[in-house]
C-alpha positions in Angstrom: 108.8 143.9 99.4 108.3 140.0 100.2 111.9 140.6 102.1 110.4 143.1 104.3 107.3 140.7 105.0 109.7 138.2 105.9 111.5 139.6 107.8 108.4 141.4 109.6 107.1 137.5 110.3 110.6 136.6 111.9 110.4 139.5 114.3 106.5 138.9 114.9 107.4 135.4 116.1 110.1 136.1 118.0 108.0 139.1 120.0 105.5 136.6 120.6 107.5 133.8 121.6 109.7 136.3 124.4 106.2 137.8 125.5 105.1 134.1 126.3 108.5 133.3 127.5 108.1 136.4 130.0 104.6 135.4 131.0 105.2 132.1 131.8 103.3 130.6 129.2 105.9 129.2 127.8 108.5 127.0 129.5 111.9 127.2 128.8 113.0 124.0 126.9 110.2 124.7 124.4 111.4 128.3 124.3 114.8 127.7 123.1 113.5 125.9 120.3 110.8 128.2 119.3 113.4 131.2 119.5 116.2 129.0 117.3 113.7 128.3 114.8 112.8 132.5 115.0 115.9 132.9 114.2 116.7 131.2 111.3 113.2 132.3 109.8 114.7 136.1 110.6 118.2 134.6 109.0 116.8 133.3 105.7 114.4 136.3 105.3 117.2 138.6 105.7 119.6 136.6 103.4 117.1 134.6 101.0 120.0 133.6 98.8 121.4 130.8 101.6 118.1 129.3 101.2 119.1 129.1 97.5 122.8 127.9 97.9 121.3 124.9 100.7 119.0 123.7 97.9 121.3 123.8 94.9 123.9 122.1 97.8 121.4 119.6 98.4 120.4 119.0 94.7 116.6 120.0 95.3 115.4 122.0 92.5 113.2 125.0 94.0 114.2 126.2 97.3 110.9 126.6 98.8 110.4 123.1 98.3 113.5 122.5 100.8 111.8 124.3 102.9 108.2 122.6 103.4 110.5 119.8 103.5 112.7 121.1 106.8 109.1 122.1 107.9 107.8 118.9 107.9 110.9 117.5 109.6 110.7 120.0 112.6 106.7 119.5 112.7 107.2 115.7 113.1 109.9 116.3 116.0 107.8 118.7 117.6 105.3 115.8 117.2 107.3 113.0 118.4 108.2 115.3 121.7 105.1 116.2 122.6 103.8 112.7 121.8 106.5 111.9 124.5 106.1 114.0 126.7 102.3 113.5 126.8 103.2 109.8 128.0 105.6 110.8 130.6 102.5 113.1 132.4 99.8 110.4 131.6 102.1 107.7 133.8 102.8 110.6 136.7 98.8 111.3 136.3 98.5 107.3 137.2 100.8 106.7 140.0 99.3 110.1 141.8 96.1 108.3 141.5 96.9 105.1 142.6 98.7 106.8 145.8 95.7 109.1 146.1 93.2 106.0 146.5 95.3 104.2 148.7 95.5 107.5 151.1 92.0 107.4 150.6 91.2 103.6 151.5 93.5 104.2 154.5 91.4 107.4 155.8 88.2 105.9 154.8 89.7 102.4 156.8 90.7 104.8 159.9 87.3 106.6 160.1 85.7 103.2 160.2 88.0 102.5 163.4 87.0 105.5 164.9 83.8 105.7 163.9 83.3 101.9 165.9 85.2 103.1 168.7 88.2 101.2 168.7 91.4 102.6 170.5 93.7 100.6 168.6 94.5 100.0 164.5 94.0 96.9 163.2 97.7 96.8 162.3 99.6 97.7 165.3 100.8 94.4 167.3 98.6 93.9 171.0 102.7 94.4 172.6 103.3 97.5 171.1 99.7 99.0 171.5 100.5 101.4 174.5 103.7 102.8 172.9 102.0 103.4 169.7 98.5 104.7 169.8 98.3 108.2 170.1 97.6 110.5 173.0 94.2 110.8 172.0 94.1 106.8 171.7 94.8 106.3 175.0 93.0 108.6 176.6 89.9 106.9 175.4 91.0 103.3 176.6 92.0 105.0 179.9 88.1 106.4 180.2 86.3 103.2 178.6 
């Protein structure tokens, strides 16, 4: 009986992680994992005596013991990747903010020139004004 419920869990997580996988909820490179550690779940509740054998191999003296103890080693990766990971998309979150305000500080910085009525930006050299303002640019010093 407790083989069937194991192996009922095994399949139950593996559905659920290839649903998510097909719905896009779940990206890839944590797929693979998630699947893998479906199917040793489905592996040792189909053949509960390797959990035995690993444990006597290992010298721990009750198998589920072992494994709480893999558990706690694959929760702590998962941990340590996502910890990770989380960093990585905090620093991205940063430099698209900082290139966000200064896009802003130039708009804002342009709107004040034409706000003032300038034809030229403050940057542009007085030699090189008629080649670079726009159309639009000089159209306005041609009228004014």
């Amino acid at each position: 009986m407790i083989v069937i419920a194991g192996i009922a869990l095994a399949l139950l997580v593996l559905a659920i992680i290839i649903s998510l996988l097909l719905r896009r909820r779940l990206r890839e490179k944590y797929a693979t994992l998630w699947l893998l550690i479906g199917i040793v779940i489905l592996i040792l509740a189909i053949f509960p005596g390797l959990l035995l054998g690993l444990s006597n191999a290992l010298g721990v003296a009750v198998p589920s013991n072992l494994l709480f103890a893999l558990a706690l080693v694959l929760l702590i990766g998962v941990t340590l990747h996502l910890s990770w990971e989380l960093s990585q998309a905090e620093d991205e979150v940063r430099r698209v903010a900082e290139d966000v305000a200064i896009v802003r500080a130039e708009v804002e910085e342009l709107r004040a020139i034409v706000g003032s009525g300038h034809t030229t930006a403050p940057s542009t050299s007085a030699a090189g004004d008629a080649e670079e303002r726009p159309e639009t640019d000089r159209r306005l010093g041609d009228e004014g």
